[in-house]
C-alpha positions, 0 to 999 in steps of 0.5 A: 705710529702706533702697532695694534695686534689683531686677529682674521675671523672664519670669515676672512675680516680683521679684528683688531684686539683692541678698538681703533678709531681711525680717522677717514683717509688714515693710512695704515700699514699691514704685516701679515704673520703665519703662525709658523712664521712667527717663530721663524721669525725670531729665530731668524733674529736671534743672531743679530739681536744677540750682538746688541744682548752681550754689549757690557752696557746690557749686561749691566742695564739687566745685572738686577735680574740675575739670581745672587750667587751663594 
């Protein structure tokens, strides 16, 4: 499985940012995301991926990321 983003032209057709080739009778799935979904959707997300941020594991998985006390 693979996610390709793509784009609807004026037209109404798809343009997949980058080129595919798909074989005849491949199957894909569609998601559809309005613009004003899209961060909706993350925040939506929020609440449920912070349980997995604050786990003592991800703390210390990001810990080289945090500017050094003075």
């Amino acid at each position: 499985m693979r996610t390709v983003h793509a784009q609807v032209d004026p037209q109404g057709n798809l343009r997949p940012d980058e080129p595919l080739k798909l074989p005849p009778g491949a199957r894909v799935v569609l998601t559809i995301v309005a613009e004003a979904e899209a961060g909706e959707a993350a925040l939506l997300s929020e609440g449920a991926l912070a349980v997995d941020w604050e786990r003592p594991e991800e703390e210390a998985a990001w810990s080289h990321l945090r500017p050094a006390s003075s």
